[in-house]
C-alpha positions as CSV (number, residue, x, y, z in Angstrom):
1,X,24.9,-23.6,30.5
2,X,26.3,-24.6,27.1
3,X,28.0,-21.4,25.5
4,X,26.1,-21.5,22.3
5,X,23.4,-20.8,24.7
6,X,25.9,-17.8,26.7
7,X,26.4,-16.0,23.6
8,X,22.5,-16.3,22.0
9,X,21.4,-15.1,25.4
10,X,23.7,-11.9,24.9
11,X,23.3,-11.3,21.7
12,X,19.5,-11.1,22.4
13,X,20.2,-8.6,24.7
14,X,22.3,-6.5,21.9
15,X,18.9,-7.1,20.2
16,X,16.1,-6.0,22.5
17,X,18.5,-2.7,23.6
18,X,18.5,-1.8,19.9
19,X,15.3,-0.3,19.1
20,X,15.7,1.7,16.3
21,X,16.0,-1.2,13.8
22,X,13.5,-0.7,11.3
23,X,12.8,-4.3,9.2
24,X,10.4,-4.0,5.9
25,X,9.2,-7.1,4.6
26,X,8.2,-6.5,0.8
27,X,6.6,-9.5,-0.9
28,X,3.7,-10.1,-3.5
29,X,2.9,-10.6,-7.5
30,X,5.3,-11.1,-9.6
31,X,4.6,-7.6,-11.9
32,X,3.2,-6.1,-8.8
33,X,5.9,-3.4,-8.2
34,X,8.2,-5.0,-5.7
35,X,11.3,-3.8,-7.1
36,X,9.8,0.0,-8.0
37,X,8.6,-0.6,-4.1
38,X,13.1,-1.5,-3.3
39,X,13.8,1.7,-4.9
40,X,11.3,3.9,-3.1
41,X,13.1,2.3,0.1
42,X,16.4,3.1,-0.9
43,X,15.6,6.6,-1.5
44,X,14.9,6.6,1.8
45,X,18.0,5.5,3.1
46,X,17.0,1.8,4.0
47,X,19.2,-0.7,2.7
48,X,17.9,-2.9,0.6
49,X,18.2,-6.6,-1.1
50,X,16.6,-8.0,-3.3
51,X,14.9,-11.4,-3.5
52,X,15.8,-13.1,-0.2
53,X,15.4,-16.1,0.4
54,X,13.1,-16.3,3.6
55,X,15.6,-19.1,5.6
56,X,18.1,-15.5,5.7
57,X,15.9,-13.3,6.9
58,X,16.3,-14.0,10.6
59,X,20.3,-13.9,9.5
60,X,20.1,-10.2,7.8
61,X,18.2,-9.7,11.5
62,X,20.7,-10.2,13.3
63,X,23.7,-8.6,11.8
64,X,21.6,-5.3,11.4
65,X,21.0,-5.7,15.2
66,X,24.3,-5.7,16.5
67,X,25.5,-2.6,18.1
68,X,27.7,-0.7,15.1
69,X,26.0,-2.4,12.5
70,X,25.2,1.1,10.7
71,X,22.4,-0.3,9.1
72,X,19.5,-0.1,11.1
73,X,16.7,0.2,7.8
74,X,16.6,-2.7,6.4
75,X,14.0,-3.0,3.1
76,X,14.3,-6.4,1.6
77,X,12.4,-8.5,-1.3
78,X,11.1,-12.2,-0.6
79,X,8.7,-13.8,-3.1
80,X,8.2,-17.1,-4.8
81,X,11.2,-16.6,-7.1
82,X,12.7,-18.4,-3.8
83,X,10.6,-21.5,-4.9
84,X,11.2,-23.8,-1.5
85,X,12.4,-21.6,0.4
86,X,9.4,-19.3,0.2
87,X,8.3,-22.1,2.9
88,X,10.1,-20.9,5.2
89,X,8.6,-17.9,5.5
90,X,6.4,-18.0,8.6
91,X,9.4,-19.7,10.8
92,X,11.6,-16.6,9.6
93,X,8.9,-15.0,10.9
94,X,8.4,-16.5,14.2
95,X,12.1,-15.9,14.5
96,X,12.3,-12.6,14.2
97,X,9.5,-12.0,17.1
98,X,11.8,-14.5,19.1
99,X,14.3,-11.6,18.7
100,X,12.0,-9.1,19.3
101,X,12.6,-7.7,15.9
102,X,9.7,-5.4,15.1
103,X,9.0,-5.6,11.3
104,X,6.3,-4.9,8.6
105,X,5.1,-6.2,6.0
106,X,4.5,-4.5,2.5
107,X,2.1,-6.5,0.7
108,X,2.2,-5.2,-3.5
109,X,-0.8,-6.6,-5.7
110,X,-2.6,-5.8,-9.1
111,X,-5.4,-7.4,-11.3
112,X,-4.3,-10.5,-13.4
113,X,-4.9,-8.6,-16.8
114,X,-2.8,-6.0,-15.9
115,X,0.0,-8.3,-14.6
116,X,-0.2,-10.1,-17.8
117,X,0.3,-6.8,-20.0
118,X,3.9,-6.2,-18.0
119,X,5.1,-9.5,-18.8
120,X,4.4,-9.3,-22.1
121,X,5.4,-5.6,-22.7
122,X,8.7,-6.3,-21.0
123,X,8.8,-10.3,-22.2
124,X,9.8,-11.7,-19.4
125,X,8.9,-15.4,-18.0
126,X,6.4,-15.4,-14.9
127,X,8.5,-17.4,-12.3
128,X,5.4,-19.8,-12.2
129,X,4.0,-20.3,-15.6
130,X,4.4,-23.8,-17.4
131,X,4.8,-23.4,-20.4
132,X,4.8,-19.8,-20.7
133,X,1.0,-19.8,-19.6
134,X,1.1,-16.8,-17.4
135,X,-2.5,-16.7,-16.2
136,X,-2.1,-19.8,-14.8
137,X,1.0,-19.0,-13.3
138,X,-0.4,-16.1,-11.4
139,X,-3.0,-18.0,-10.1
140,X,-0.5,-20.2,-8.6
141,X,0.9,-17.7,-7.4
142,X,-2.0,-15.9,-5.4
143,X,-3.1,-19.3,-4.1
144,X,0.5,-19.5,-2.4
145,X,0.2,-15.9,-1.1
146,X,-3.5,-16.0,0.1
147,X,-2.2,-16.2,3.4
148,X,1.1,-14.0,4.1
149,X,-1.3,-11.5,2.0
150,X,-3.8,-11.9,5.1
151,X,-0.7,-10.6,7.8
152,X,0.4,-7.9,5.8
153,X,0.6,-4.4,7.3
154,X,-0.1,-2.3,4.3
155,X,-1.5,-3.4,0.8
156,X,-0.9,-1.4,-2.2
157,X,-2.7,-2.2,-5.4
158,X,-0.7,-1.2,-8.0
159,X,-3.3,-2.1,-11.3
160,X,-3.4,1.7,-11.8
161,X,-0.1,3.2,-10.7
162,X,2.7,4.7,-12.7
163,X,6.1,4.2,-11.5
164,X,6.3,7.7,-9.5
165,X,2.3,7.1,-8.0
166,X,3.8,3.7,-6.3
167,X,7.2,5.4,-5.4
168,X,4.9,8.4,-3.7
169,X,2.7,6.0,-1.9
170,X,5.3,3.5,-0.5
171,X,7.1,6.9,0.9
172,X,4.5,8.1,2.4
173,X,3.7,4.7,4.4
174,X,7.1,4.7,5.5
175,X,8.3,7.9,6.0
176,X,11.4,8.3,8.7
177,X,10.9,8.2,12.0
178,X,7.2,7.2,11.8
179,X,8.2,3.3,11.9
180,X,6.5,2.7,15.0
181,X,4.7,5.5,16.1
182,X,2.4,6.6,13.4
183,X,-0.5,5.8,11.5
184,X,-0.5,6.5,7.5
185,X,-3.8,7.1,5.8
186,X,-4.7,7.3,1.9
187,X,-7.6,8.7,0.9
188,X,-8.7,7.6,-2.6
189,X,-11.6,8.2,-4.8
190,X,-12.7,5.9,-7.9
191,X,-15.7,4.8,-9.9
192,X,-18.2,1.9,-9.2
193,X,-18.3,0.9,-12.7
194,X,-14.4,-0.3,-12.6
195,X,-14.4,-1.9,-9.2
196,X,-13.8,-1.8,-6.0
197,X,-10.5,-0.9,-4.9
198,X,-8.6,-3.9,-3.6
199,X,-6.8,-2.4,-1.1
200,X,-9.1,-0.3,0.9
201,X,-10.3,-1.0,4.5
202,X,-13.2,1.3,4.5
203,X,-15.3,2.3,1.5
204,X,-17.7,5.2,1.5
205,X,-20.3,5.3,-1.2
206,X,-21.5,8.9,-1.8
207,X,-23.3,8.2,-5.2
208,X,-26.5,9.1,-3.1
209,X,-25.1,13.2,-3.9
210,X,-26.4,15.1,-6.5
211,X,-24.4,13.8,-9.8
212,X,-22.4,17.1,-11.7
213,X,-22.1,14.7,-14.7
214,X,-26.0,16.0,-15.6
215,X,-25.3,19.5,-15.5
216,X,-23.5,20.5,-19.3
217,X,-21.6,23.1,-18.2
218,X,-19.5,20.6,-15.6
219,X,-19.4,17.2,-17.4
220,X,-16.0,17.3,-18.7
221,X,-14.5,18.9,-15.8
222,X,-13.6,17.2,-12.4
223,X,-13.8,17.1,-8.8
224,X,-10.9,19.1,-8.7
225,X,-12.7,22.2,-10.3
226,X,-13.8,25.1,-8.6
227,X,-17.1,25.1,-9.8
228,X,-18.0,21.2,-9.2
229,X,-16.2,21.5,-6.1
230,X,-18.9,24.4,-5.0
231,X,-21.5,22.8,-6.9
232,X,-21.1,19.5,-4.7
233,X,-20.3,21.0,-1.4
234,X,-23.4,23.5,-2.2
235,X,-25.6,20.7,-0.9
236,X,-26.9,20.2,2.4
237,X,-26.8,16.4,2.4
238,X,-23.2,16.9,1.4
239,X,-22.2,18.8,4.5
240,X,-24.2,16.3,6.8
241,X,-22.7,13.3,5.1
242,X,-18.9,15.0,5.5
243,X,-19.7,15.6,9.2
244,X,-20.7,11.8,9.8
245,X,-17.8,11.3,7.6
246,X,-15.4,13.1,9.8
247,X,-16.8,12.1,12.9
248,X,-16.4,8.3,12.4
249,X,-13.1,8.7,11.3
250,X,-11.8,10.5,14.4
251,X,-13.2,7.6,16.4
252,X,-11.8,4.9,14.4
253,X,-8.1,5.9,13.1
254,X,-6.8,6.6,16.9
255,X,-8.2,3.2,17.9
256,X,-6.8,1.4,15.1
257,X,-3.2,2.9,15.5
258,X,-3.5,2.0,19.0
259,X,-3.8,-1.5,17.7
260,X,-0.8,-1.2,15.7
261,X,-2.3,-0.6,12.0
262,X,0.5,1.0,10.1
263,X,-1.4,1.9,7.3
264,X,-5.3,2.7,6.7
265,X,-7.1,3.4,3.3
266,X,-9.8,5.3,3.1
267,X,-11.8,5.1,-0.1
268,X,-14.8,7.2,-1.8
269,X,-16.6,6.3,-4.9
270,X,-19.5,7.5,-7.1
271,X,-20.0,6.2,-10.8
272,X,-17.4,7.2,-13.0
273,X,-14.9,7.8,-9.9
274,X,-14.6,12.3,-11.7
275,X,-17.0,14.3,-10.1
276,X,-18.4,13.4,-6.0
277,X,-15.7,11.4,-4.7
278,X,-12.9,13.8,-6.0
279,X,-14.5,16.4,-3.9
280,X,-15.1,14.2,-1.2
281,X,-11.7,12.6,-1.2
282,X,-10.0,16.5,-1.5
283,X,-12.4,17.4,1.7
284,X,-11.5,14.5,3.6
285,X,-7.9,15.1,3.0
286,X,-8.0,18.4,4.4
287,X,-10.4,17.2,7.8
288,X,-7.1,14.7,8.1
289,X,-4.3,17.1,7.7
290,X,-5.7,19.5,9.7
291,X,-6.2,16.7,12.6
292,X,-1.9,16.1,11.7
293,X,-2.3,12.7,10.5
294,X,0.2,11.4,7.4
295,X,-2.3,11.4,4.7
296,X,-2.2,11.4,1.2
297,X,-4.7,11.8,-1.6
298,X,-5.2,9.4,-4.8
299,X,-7.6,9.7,-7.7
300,X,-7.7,5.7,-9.3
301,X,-10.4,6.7,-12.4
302,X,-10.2,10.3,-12.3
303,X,-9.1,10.3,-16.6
304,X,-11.1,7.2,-17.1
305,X,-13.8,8.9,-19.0
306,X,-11.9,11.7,-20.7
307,X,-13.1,11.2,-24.4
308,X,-10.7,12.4,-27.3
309,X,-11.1,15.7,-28.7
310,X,-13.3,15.5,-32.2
311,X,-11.9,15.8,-35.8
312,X,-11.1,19.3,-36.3
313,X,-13.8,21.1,-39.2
């Protein structure tokens, strides 16, 4: 046996008896968050690098594998800013299952308007964009992620996140010691009349409950009052709707860990995204705690409709 082939054959082994290595994958939009989503990762102790070309991924692999590396958290950028390399991609990929390297993929993406206003607030030239047309450049860009998009492990949308909302979610998808073993879950509300959340994997519509928005003395308050919270969860087809709620969840979000889901995104809408699906959302949080899953709540539209105060007399 040639020694090349000795020494790969051993240094698999180093690899398989290491199983604590924890590999992120963080790729996406460029505006999306992918270097606020580095730093949540290096507050977590990973170590990180930025914008790797996907040829060294399989490289960085390695070394962190190797008995004594003392870096066994590895976060790391790859994105188009790699231009041919980005290619190379799926056979890093296919390497690192060759190694037996278990990894994830963090997948970050927002709505082209929005991507456009943080290139021009911060006037900066999308890596794509001929001729500074930066619409066109991230369409180019979605077309050549449409499919590494497809295998990622967690999706966050970042349209409506601050800076600290994305920090908070990435952490909670990733907290230690949860790299392989448990499942992650956001439950989100928001309002029909600005979309569908990208990211979810199961929507729950619960615009079919009494509506607090007609009743004066709750309009300008929100799902996390007292009083529209009672006023809500005063209704009976509220509680059954929460049971069903509850129930199909505790069928599903074992089964889909078991199948290796990572993370799992539970969202709740009603019109303007204040009043039902707050509540909802808040209820549902609590069910999931209580169970002990990771979970974490998110309100997308919950100041959407806040109107300015009037001129004063």
């Amino acid at each position: 046996m040639p020694c090349g082939a000795v020494w790969y054959d051993t240094h698999m082994k180093h690899i398989v008896e290491n199983d604590r290595v924890e590999f992120i994958i963080i790729t996406g939009l460029s505006g999306a968050g992918r270097t606020e989503s580095l730093h949540a990762f290096e507050d977590l102790g990973y170590f990180c690098i930025d914008n790797l070309p996907p040829a060294l991924i399989p490289k960085v692999a390695e070394l962190v594998a190797l008995p004594g590396s003392g870096n066994n958290k590895v976060a790391l950028v790859t994105d188009v800013r790699g231009g041919q390399f980005f290619d190379a991609l799926w056979e890093a990929l296919r390497e690192l299952k060759d190694m037996r390297i278990e990894y994830r993929i963090l997948f970050l993406d927002a709505s082209t308007s929005m991507i456009v206003k943080r290139f021009k607030e911060t006037r900066r030239r999308h890596p794509l964009a001929k001729g500074g047309d930066i619409v066109e450049g991230v369409n180019r860009e979605r077309a050549l992620l449409e499919d590494i998009k497809e295998e990622a492990d967690m999706l966050i949308d970042t349209t409506d996140l601050s800076s600290q909302e994305l920090r908070q979610t990435v952490s909670a998808g990733f907290l230690p010691g949860t790299f392989n073993t448990a499942l992650s879950i956001t439950v989100m509300s928001f309002g029909y009349k600005y979309g569908l959340p990208v990211d979810a994997d199961i929507v729950l519509d619960v615009r079919f409950l009494p509506n607090p928005y007609y009743n004066e003395t709750l309009r300008n308050l929100t799902g996390l009052n007292k009083k529209v919270r009672d006023f809500v969860m005063s209704q009976t087809t509220t509680q059954t709707f929460l049971k069903k709620a509850e129930s199909l969840l505790s069928f599903l979000l074992p089964r889909y860990a078991k199948e290796g889901k990572t993370h799992f995104t539970i969202a709740l809408g009603c019109t303007g995204g204040r009043h039902r699906s707050v509540v909802m959302t808040e209820e549902l949080f609590k069910y999931l705690s209580d169970k002990k899953f990771n979970v974490i709540t998110r309100h997308r539209d919950i100041d959407r409709d806040v109107k300015p105060p009037g001129p004063r007399p």
